[in-house]
N, C-alpha and C positions, 0 to 999 in steps of 0.2 A: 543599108541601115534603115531603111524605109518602113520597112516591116515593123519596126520599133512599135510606131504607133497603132501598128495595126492588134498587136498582140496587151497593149495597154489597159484598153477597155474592150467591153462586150458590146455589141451593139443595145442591148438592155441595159450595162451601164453606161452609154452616152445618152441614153432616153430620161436615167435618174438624172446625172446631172445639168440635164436641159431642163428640167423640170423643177431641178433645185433653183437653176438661176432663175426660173419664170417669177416661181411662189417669194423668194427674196426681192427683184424688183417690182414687187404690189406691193411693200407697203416703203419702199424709198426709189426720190431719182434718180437714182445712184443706177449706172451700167454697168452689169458684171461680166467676162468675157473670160473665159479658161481657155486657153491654147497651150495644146501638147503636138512636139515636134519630137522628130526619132532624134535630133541632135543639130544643136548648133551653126556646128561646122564639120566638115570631113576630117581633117586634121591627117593631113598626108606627112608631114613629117615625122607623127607618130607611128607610122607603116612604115618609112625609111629609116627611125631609130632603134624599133623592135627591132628590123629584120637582120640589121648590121650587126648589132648586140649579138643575137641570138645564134646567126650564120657564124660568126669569127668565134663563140667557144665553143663551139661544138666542132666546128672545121680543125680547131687546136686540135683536138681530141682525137677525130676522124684521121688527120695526115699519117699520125703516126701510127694506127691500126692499120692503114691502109700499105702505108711505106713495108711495114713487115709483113703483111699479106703476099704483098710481089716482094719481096724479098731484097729489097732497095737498103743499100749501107747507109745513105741519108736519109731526112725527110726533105725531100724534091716541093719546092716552093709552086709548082706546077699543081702538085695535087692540090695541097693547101687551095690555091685562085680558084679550082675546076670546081672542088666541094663548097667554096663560099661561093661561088657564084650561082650553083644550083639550090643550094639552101635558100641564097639571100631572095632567090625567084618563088621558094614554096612560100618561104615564112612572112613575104612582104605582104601576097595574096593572102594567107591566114591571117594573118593580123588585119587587113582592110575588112575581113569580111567578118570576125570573129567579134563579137564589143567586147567580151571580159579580157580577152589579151589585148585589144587597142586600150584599152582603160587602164593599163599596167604602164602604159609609156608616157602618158599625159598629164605636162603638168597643173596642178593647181593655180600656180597663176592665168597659164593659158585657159582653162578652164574657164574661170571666172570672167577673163575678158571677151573669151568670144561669146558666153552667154548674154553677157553684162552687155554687148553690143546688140545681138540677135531679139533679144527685149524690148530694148528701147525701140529698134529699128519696126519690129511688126505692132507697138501700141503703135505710133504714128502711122505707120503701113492699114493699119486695120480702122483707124480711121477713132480713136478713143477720144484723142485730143479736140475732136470737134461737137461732143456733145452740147445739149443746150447749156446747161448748170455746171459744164466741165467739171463731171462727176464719171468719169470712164473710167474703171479699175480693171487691171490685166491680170492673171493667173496665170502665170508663164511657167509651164513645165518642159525641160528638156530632159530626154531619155536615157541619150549617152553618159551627159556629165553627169545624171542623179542631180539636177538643178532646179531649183523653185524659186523663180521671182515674183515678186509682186508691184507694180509698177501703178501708181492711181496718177491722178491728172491734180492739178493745180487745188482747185475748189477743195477736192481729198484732202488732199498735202498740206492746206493746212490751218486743217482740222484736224487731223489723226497722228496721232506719236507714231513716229519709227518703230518704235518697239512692238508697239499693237500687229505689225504685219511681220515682224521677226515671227512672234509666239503663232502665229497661221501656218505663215511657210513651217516650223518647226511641226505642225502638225501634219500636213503633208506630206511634208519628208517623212517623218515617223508613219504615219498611214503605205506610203510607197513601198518601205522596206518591209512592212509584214504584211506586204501581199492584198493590202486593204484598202486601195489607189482610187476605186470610187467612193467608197464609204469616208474615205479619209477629205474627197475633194467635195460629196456635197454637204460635211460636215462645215467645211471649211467655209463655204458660199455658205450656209447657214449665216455662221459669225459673224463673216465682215457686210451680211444684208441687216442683220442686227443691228452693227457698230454706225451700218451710212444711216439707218434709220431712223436715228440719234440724232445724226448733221443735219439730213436728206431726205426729209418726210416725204413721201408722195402725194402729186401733184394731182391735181385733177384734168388736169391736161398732159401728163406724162404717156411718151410713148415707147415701144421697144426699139432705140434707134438704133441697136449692132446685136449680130448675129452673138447666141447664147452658147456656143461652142465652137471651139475651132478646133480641128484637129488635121496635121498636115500627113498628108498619104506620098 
């Protein structure tokens, strides 16, 4: 799933939206950091659920064209295990390698926890939580779930409503779905370099302390 990110942006749009974050922090302290990851987690249970699912009705189906093929008075429980178990071997490989059929088996709740982890874990991880003005804000895109977080650091939190980073993420998402993922993301850093600009005038001793895009290969 690595690929994900590769086929996200353009290498000219990771050039916009490096350049969106540059022009947003001159005029606030505020550090803006976008990271897009192909996904989460690998979520192997959802290869083990598809494949089971998928292997046993089609094997239903299969035993008994097969039983009357050789010409068998029964359906021989023998055919039924031979055809799930070969199925269960293509469809477990297809679903690992495929994201719209891995995305058919995953639930929502999972979802949201393993993103909801994977967030929290790379602001800390990337180093947000140690600015000077603990003004780090994260733009956390994952690819598989269709996930957009937004994660700011203390100083942010509070000063800015929840809701204010709801209606962002909401425009990402909406920007993602029609195909308009940079447009929609330096739209976005626009906004919330507006919104810290408010809080988080800039400084005259303000510097670039984290890299202005992350994207994992």
């Amino acid at each position: 799933m690595k690929h994900l990110t590769q086929n996200f942006l353009t290498e000219n749009d990771r050039d916009r939206v490096r350049a969106a974050v540059k022009d947003a922090e001159k005029r606030t302290s505020g550090q803006i950091v976008p990271m897009i990851v192909s996904a989460s987690y690998h979520y192997p249970m959802a290869d083990v659920t598809g494949a089971s699912i998928m292997s046993f009705l089609i094997s239903v189906f299969l035993t008994d064209y097969v039983c009357r093929l050789m010409w068998m008075d029964t359906h021989d429980m023998w055919v039924f295990i031979v055809l799930f178990t070969v199925l269960f071997a293509v469809f477990h490989a297809a679903i690992h390698r495929m994201v719209p059929l891995k995305r058919l088996f995953l639930s929502k709740r999972e979802i949201d926890e393993e993103v909801r982890e994977n967030a929290i874990a790379s602001f800390y991880r990337e180093g947000l939580h140690r600015t000077r003005h603990e003004t780090g804000i994260l733009i956390f895109i994952s690819i598989l779930e269709r996930k957009v977080w937004i994660l700011a650091d203390r100083g942010i939190h509070e000063k800015v409503d929840e809701s204010t980073w709801k209606e962002i993420v909401t425009l990402i998402r909406n920007g993602i779905l029609e195909k308009r993922q940079a447009d929609a993301l330096c739209d976005a850093i626009k906004k919330i370099g507006q919104i810290l600009e408010t809080h988080f005038p800039a400084r005259k001793d303000d510097t670039d302390e984290l890299t202005n895009l992350i994207v994992e290969t």
